[in-house]
C-alpha positions in Angstrom: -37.8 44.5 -59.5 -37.8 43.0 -56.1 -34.7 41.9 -54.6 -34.6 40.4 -51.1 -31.1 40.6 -49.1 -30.9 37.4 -46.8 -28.5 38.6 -43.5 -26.3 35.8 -42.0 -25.6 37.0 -38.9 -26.8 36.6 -35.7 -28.3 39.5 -33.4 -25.1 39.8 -31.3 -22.9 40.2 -34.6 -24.6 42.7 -35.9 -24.6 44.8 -32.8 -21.1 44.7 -32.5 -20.6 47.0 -35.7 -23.3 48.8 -34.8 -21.6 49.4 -31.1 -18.6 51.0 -32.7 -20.4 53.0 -35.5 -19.7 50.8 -38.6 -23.2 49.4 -41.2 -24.2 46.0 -40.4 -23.4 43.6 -43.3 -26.8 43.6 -44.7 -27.3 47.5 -44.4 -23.5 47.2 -46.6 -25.2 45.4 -49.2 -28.4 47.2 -49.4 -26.0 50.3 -50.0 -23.7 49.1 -53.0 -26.8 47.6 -54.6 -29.2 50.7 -54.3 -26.1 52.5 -56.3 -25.0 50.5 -58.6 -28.4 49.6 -59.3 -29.5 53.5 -59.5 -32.1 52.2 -57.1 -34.0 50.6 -59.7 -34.9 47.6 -57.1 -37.3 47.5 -54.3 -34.9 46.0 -51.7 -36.0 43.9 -48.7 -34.0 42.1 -46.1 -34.8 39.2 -43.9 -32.6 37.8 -40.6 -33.5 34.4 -40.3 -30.3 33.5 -38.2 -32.1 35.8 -35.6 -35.7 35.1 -35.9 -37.5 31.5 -36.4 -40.5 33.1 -37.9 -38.0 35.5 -40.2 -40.5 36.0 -43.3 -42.4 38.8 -42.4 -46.3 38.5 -42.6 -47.2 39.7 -46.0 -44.2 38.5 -47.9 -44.3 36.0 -50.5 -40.4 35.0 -51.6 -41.9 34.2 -55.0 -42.4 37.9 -55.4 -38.5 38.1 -55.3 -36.7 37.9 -58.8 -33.3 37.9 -56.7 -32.0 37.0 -54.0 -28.4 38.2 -51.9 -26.3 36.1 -49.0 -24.4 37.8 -46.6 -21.7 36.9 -44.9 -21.5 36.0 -41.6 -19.8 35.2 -38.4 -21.1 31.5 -38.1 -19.4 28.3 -38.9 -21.6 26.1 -41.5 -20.2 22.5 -39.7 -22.0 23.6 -36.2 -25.3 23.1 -37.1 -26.9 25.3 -34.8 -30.6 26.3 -35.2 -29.9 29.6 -36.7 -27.4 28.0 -39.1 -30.1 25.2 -40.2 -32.6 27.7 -41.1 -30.3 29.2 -43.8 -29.5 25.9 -44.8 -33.5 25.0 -45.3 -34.3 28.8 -46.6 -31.6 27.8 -48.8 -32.8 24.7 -50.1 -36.3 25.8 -50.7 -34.9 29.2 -53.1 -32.4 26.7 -55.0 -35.3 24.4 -56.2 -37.7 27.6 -57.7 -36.5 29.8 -60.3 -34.4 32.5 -59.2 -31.2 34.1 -59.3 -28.9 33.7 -56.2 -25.8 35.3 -55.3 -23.8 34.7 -52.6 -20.6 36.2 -50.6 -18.3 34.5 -48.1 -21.1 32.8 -45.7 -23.5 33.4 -48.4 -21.4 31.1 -50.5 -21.0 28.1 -47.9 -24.9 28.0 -46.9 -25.7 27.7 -50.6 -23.1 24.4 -51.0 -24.0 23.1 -48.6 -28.0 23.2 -49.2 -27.4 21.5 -52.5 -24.8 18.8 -51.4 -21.8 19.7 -51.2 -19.4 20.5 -48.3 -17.9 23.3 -46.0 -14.8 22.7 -44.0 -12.1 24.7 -41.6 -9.8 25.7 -44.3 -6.4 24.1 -43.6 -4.4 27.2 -44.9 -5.8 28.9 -41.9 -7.7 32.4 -42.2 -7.7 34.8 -45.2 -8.9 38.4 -43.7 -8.9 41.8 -44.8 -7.4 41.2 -48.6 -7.7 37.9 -50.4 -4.3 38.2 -52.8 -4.0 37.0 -56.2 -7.3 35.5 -57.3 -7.2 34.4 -60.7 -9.9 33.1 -62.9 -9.4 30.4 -64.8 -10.4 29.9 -68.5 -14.0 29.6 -67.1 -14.1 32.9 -64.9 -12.7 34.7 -68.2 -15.6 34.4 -70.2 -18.1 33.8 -67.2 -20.8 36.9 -67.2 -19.8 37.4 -64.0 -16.6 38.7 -64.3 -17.1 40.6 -67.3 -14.2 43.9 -67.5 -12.8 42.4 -64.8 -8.7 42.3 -64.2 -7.8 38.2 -64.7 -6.1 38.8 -62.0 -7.2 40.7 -58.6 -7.5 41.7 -55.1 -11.1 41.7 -52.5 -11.9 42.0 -49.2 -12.0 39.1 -47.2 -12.7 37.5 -43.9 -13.3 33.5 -43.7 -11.6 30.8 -41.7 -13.5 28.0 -43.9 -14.0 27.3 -47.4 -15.8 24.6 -49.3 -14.1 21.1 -49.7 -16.0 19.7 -52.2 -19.1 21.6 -54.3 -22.3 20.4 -55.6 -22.9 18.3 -59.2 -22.4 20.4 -62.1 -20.5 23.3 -60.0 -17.8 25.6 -62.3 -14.9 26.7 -60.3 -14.2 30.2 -61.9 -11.6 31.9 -59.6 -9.0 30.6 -56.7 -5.7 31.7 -55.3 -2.8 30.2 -53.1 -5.2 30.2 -49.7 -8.5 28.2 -51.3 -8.9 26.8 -54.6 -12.6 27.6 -54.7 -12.6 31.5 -54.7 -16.0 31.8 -56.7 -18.4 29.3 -58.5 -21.8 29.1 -60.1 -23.8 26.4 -60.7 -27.4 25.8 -61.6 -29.9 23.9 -59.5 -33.1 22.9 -61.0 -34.5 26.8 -62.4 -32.2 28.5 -60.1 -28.9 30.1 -61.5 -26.3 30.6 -58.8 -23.2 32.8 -58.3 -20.9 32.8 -55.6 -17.8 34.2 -54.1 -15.8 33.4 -50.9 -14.6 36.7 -50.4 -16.8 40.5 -50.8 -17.0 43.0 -53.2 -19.4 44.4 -51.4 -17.1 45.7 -48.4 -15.3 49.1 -49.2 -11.9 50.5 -47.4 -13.8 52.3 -44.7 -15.6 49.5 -43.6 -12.6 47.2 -43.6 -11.0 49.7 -41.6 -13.5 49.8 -39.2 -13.2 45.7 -38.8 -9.9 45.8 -38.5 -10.4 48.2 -35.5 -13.1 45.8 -33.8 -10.2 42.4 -34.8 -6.9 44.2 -34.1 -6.0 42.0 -31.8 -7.1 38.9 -33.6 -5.8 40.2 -36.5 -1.9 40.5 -35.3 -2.4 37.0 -33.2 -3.0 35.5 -36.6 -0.6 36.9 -37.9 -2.5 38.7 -40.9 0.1 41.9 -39.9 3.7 41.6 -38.5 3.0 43.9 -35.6 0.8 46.7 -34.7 3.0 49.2 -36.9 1.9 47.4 -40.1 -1.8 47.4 -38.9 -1.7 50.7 -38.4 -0.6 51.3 -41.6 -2.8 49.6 -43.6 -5.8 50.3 -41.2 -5.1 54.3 -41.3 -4.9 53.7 -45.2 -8.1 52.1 -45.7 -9.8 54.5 -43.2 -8.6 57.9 -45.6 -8.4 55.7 -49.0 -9.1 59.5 -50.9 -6.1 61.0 -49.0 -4.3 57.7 -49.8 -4.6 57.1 -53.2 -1.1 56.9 -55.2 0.0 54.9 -51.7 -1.7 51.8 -53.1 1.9 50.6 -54.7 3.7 50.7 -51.3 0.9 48.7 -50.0 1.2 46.4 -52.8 -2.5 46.8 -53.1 -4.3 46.6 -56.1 -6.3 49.0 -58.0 -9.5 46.4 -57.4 -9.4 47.2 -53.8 -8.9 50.9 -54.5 -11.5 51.7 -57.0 -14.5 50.7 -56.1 -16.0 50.5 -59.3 -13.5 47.5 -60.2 -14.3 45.9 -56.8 -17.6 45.5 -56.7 -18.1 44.8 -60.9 -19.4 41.1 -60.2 -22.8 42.7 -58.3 -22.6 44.9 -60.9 -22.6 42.1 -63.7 -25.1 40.1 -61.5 -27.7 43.0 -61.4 -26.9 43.5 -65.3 -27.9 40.0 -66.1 -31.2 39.7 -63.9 -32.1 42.4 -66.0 -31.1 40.8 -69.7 -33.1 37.4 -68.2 -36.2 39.8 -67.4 
């Protein structure tokens, strides 16, 4: 089964984890599905925030049965040339028969390329952990979230978030900083899922943005003071040596375990294969 990963970042982004040792955001994804997937897919990637001519000769996106959206450093609302290629790529996958899932970025391209809207979110930035996401009655018995906690912690970075969604969108998850933490919806043969914040980060490599946003991080106040970065940052950066620290955090156990965090690409990858 061929699964292509779609990378929403732009050259310089990427080079900027790369610069300080971390995996870009695409090579993140291509990671967490190879496992959980027991490398049962054939897994491409394409950058077409960085290339105009971004489908490589050769490749046909109808040979794709899914398709994965990064996150990204952009802002939807600016309508640069890199941003309207997603928007277009987007469009044309939403109106053929796949499946589609998409985190943080991935999530706002894939709104907004069937009608609905992106805005700066007025509750200001949600980064490093999105607290107390809850699914409603839909999210409980949506395949997506199946043995996950009703309640939960993820990884997170995004300054905007969608202000209204496309016809025939379910809301399945929000919390007190965006009402629209996850959503699916169907377009024409295309079923898609999406989440504003990442279960496909892990501790190490939130420590490792942490260490490239400190600054940013403490100016926003997302931590009091360097102290309480440091104490979070040094936590996600040994998480095996910290384990049983998780409570004085008030962290939970879906951040932690990485099996619980990551169970929604899990579920998605389970039910491309039920459909196939």
């Amino acid at each position: 089964m061929n699964i292509l990963i779609i990378d929403g970042n732009e050259k310089a982004a990427s080079d900027r984890y790369v610069k300080i040792g971390m995996d870009t955001q695409y090579e993140v994804y291509a990671k967490i599905l190879k496992k959980l997937s027991n490398n049962s897919f054939n897994i491409s990637v394409i950058h077409p925030a960085i290339n105009e001519n971004f489908i490589p000769e050769g490749m046909n996106l109808d040979d794709f049965t899914g398709f994965i959206w990064t996150g990204s450093v952009l802002n939807i609302y600016e309508n640069t040339p890199s941003i309207l290629r997603q928007i277009e790529l987007a469009k044309t996958l939403i109106n053929k028969e796949n499946f589609i899932f998409g985190s943080c970025w991935g999530l706002q391209v894939l709104v907004t390329a069937a009608g609905g809207k992106i805005r700066k979110n007025p509750n200001g930035l949600e980064a490093i952990v999105a607290k107390d996401i809850k699914l409603n009655n839909f999210g409980k018995i949506h395949p997506m979230y199946k043995g996950k906690n009703s309640t939960f912690d993820s990884f997170c970075w995004h300054y905007d978030d969608a202000e209204t969604l496309p016809p025939h969108t379910t809301v399945l998850a929000s919390n007190k900083k965006s009402k629209i933490q996850s959503i699916n919806f169907d377009h024409k043969k295309s079923i898609i899922w999406a989440v504003q914040y990442h279960p496909e980060f892990n501790p190490l490599w939130m420590s490792g943005l942490m260490k490239q946003r400190e600054k940013l991080l403490i100016d926003e106040g997302i931590y009091r003071d360097k102290q309480e970065f440091d104490l979070y940052k040094n936590f996600f950066s040994n998480i095996k040596e910290q384990i049983g620290q998780n409570n004085l955090l008030q962290l939970s156990d879906n951040i932690i375990d990485e099996d619980k965090h990551s169970i929604e690409l899990l579920n998605w990858i389970n039910f491309i294969k039920n459909q196939n």
